[in-house]
C-alpha positions in Angstrom: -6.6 -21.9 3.9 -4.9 -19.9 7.1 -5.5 -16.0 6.8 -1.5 -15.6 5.4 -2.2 -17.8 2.8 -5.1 -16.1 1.6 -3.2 -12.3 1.9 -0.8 -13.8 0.1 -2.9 -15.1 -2.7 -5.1 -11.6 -3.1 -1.5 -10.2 -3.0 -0.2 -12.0 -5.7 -3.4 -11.8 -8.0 -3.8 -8.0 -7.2 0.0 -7.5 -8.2 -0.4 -9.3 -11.5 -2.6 -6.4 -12.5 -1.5 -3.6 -11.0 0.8 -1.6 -13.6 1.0 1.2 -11.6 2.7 0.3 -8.9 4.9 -2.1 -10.9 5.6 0.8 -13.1 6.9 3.0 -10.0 9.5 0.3 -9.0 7.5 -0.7 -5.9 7.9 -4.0 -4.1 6.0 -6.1 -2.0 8.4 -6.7 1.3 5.4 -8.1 3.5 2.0 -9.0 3.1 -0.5 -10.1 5.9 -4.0 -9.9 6.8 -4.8 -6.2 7.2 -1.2 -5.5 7.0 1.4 -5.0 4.2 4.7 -3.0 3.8 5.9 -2.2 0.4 9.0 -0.1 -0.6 9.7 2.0 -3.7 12.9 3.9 -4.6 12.8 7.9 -5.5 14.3 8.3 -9.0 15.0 11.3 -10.6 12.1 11.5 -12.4 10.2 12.0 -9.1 11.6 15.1 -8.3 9.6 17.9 -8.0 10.9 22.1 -8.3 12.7 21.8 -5.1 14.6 18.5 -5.9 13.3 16.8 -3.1 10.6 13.5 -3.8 7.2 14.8 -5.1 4.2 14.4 -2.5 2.3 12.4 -5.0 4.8 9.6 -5.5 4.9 9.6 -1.7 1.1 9.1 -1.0 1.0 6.9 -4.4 3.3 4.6 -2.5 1.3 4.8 0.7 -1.8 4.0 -1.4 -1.2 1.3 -3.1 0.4 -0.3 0.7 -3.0 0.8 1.9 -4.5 -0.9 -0.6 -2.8 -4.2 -0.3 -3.6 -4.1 3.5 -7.6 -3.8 2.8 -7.7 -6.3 -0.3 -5.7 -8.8 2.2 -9.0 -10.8 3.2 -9.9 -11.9 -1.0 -12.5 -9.4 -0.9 -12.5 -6.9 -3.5 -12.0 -3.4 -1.7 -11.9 0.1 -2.8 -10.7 3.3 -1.3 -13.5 5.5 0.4 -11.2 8.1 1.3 -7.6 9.1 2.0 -5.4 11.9 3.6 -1.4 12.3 4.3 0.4 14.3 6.2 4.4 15.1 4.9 6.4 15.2 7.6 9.9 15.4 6.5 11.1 15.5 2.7 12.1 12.0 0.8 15.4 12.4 -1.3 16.1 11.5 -4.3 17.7 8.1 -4.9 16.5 7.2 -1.1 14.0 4.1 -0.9 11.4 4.8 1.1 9.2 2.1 3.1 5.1 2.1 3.3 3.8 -0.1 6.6 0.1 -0.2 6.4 -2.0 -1.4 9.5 -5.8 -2.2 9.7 -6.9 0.5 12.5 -10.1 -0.9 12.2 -12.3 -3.2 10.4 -16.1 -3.9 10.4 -18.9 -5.0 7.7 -18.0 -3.4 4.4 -15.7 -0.8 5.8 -12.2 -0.4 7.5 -9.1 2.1 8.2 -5.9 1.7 7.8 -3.0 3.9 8.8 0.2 3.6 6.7 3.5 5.4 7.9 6.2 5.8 5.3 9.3 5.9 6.6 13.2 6.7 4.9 16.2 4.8 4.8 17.1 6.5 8.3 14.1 5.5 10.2 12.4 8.8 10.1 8.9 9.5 9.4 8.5 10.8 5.7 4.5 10.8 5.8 1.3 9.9 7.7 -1.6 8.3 5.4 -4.7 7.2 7.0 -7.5 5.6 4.2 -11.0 4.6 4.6 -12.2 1.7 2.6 -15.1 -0.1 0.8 -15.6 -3.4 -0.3 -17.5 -3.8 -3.2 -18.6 -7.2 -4.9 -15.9 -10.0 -5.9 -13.3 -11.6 -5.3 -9.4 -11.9 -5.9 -9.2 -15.6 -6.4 -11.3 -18.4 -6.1 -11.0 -20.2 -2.8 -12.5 -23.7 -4.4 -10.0 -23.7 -7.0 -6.9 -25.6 -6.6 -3.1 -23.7 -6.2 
């Protein structure tokens, strides 16, 4: 198995559970190891006083990129610990874009940076996360498909 087909697979087996980002609208655009870009439109709904996109759907969106990045090697992995930075305000009815990149990756833990981006090319947010893996697996590598 080559290491896209096996981001790929822990993508695909992490998605089939993962009702929150489902939920939100997200999609997967890219998946690789230690990488993965997801996008997710702002709806009204995520709107906060000053009608501009609430920081928590922002760095929910960078998360779950984040995640996807980390969980890319069929290794179950949690996050450690996360920050952002909001840089310029996401708009309502704009879909934003989440690129996560392995910084750095070693034993049980890693970092990843994730930049979300808007339709226009600027920088929404900086997100860096620290993660963890734990015990298990996405899939099992002996089974067939």
């Amino acid at each position: 198995m080559t290491p896209q087909e096996r981001a790929a697979r822990s993508a695909a087996a992490m998605w089939a559970d993962d009702r929150a980002s489902q939920a939100l609208g997200m999609e997967i655009v890219e998946i690789g190891p230690g990488r993965a870009v997801l996008t997710m439109t702002l709806r009204e709904d995520m709107a906060n006083g000053h009608g501009i996109a609430h920081g928590g759907f922002i760095f929910t969106l960078a998360d779950s990129a984040f995640a996807f990045a980390c969980n890319s090697y069929n290794t179950v992995v949690v996050a450690q610990h996360n920050s952002i930075t909001y840089l310029t305000p996401g708009r309502v009815g704009e879909r934003l874009t989440a690129t996560a990149t392995e910084a750095h990756r070693a034993g049980r833990s890693g970092l990843y940076d994730v930049v979300v981006t808007g339709e226009d090319g600027r920088k929404v947010a900086l997100f860096r996360g620290a993660s963890r893996q734990i015990n298990g697996t996405h899939f099992d590598e002996n089974a067939p498909g």
